[in-house]
C-alpha positions in Angstrom: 122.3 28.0 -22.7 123.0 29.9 -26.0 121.5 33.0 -24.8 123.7 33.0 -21.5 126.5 32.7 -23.1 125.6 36.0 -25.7 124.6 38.0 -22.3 128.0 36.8 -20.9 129.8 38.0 -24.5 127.6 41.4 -24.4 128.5 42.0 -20.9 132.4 41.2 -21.6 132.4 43.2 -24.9 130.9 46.5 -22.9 133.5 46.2 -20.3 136.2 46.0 -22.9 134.8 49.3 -25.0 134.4 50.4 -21.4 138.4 50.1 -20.7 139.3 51.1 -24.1 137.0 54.1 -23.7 139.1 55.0 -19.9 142.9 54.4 -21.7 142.0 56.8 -24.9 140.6 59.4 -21.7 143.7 58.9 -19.9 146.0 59.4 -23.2 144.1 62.4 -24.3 144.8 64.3 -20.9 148.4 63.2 -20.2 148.9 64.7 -24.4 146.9 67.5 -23.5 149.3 68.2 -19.8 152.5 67.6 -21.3 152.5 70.0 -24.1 152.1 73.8 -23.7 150.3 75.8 -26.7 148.7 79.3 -26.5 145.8 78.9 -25.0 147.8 77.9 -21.8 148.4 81.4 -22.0 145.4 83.1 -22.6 142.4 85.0 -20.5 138.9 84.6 -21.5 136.6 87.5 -20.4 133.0 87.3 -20.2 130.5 90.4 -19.5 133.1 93.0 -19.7 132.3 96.7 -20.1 134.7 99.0 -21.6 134.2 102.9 -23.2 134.1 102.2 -26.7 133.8 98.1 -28.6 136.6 98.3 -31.0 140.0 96.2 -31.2 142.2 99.2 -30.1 140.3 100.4 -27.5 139.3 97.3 -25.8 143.4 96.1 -26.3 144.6 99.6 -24.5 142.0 98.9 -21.3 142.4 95.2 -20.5 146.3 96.3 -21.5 145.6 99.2 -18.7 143.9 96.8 -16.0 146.5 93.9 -16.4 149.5 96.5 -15.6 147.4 98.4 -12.6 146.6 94.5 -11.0 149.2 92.0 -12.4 152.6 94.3 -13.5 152.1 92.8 -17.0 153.4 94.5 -19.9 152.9 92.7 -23.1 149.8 91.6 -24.9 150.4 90.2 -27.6 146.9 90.6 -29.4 143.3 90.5 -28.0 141.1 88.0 -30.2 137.3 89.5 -30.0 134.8 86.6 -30.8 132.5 89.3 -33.3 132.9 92.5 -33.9 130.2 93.8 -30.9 130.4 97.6 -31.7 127.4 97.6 -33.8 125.6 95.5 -31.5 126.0 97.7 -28.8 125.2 100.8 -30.1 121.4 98.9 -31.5 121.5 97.8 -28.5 122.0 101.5 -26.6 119.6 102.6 -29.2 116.6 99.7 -28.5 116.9 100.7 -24.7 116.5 104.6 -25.3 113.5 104.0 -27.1 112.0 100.8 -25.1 112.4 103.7 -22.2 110.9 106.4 -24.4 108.2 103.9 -25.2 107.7 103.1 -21.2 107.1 106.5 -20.4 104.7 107.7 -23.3 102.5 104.5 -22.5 102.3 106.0 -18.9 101.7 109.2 -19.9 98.8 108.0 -22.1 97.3 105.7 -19.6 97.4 109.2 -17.1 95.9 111.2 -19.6 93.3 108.9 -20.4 92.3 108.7 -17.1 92.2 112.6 -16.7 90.1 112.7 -19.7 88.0 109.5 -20.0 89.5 107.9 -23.1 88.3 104.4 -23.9 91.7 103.4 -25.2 93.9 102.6 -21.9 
């Protein structure tokens, strides 16, 4: 009998964090809908590709695109994550030479061949 009636208390008690849990939900969202706050206003870009990775630049093209698409005028700042500059040009770099790198190992494996070397 005892241990029916703490199965029947669990069960109550997890419906009741169950509805608190939904109300504190349903709070949260009507907060979050009724008041504005920047980042109602913001665009988040992902994978984008511009001519040069600095703060200036990248402000004057996305500035550029949202005129030529949208007629907007103002933006009042663009928030980079990191600074990706540096990362791109090692990256530009690591891609010249993993070409570079492609193409000598070909070369070698051809001239081994032509020549009979043990090493490819």
């Amino acid at each position: 009998m005892m241990l029916i009636l703490l199965l029947i208390s669990i069960v109550i008690a997890y419906l009741g964090l169950l509805k608190v849990r939904f109300l504190l939900k349903q709070g949260a969202t009507e907060i979050d809908v009724g008041i504005l706050t920047p980042s109602d206003y913001c665009l988040m870009g992902r994978h984008m590709n511009f001519k040069d990775y600095n703060v200036k630049s990248i402000k004057a093209e996305i500035a550029a695109e949202l005129k030529d698409r949208y007629d907007i005028d103002e933006i009042v700042y663009v928030n980079l994550v990191y600074d990706i500059s540096k990362y791109y040009k090692v990256y530009a770099k690591y891609n010249e030479i993993s070409k570079l790198k492609v193409l000598t190992d070909l070369h070698m494996k051809k001239y081994c061949e032509e020549h009979k070397c043990d090493k490819y």
